[in-house]
C-alpha positions as CSV (number, residue, x, y, z in Angstrom):
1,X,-60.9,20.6,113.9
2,X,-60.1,23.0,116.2
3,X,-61.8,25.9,118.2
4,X,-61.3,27.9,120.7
5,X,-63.8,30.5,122.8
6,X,-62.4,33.0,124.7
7,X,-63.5,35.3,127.7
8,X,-61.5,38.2,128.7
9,X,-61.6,40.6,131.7
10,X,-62.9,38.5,133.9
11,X,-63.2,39.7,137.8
12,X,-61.4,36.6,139.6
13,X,-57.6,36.1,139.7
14,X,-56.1,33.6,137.9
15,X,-54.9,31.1,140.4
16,X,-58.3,30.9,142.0
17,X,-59.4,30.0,137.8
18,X,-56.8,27.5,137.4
19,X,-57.9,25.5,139.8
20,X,-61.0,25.0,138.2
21,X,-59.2,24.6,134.8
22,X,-57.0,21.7,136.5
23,X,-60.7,19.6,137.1
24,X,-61.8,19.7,133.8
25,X,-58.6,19.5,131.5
26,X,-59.0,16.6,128.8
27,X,-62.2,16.0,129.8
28,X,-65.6,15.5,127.3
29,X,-67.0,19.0,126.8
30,X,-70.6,17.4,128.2
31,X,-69.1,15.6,131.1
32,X,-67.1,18.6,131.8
33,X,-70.0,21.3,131.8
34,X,-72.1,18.8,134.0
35,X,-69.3,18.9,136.5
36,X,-68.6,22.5,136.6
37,X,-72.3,23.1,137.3
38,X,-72.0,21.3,140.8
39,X,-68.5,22.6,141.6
40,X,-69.0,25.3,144.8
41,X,-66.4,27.7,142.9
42,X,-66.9,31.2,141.7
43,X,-64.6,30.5,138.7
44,X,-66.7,27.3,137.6
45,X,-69.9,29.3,136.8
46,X,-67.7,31.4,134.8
47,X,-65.6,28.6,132.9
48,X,-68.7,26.9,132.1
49,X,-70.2,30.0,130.4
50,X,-66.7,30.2,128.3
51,X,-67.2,26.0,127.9
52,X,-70.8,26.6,127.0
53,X,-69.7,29.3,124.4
54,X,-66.9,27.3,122.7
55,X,-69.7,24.3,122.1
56,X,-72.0,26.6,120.7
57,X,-69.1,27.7,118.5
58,X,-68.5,24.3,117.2
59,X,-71.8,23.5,116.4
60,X,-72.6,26.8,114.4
61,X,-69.6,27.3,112.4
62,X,-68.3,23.7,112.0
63,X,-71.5,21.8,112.2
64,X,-69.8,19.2,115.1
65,X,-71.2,17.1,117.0
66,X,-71.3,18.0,120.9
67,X,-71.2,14.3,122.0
68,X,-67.8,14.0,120.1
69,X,-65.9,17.2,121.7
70,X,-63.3,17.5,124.2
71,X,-61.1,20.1,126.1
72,X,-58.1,19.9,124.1
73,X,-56.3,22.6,126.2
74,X,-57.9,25.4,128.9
75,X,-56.1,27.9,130.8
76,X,-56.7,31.2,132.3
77,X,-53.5,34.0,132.3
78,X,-53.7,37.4,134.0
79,X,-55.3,40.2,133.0
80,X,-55.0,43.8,133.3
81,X,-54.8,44.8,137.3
82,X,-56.8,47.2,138.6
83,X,-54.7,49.0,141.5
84,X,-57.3,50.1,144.3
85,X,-56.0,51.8,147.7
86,X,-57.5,51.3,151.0
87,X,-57.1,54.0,154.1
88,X,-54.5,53.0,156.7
89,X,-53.5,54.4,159.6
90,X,-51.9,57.7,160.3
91,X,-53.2,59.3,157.1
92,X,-51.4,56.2,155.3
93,X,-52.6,53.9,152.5
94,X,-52.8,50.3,151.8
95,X,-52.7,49.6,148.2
96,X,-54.7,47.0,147.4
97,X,-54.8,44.6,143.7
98,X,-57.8,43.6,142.1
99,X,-56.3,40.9,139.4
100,X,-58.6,40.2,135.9
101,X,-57.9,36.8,134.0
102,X,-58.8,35.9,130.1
103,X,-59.8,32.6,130.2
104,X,-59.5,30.1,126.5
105,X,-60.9,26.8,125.8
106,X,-60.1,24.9,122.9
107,X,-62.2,22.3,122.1
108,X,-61.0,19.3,119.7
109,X,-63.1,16.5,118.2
110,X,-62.2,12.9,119.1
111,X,-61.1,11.1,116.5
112,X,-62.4,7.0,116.2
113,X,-59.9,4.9,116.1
């Protein structure tokens, strides 16, 4: 059993996310979302929400158990840029990149052996 949460249009590039995603890949989704709480990144608030989301997802529409979940996969890709442009010298302009990311979690249930 399977699923996934997703969040999309996020304001934070993608490599700054991926680090973030690197920490808690493979982890137990309850081990994981105590860890992102105390991480001092922007992204980890925001990949907790998405972590938080997928488990509430799992309980409500396949009845799992939290205890038993895990990050099967997590990864943020790029998003939609939004192209901004900053005054320069000389009547000039600097353009400037503000980069979005859609972050997924897929969450798997561990299966006793």
């Amino acid at each position: 059993m399977k699923v996934r949460a997703v969040n999309k249009h996020v304001m934070i590039s993608p490599q700054k996310l991926r680090l973030v995603c690197d920490e808690v890949r493979g982890m137990d989704a309850q081990q994981a979302k105590t860890l992102l709480k105390f991480l001092p990144h922007k992204g980890a608030e925001i990949i907790r929400k998405t972590l938080a989301s997928a488990m509430a997802n799992a309980e409500e529409n396949n009845e799992a158990n939290p205890n038993e979940l895990f990050i099967e996969q997590i990864y943020a890709d790029e998003g939609p840029r939004l192209r901004r442009f900053k005054a320069g010298a000389r009547g000039r302009y600097k353009p400037r990149v503000r980069r979005t990311s859609h972050i997924t979690v897929v969450l798997a249930q561990r299966e006793d052996s």
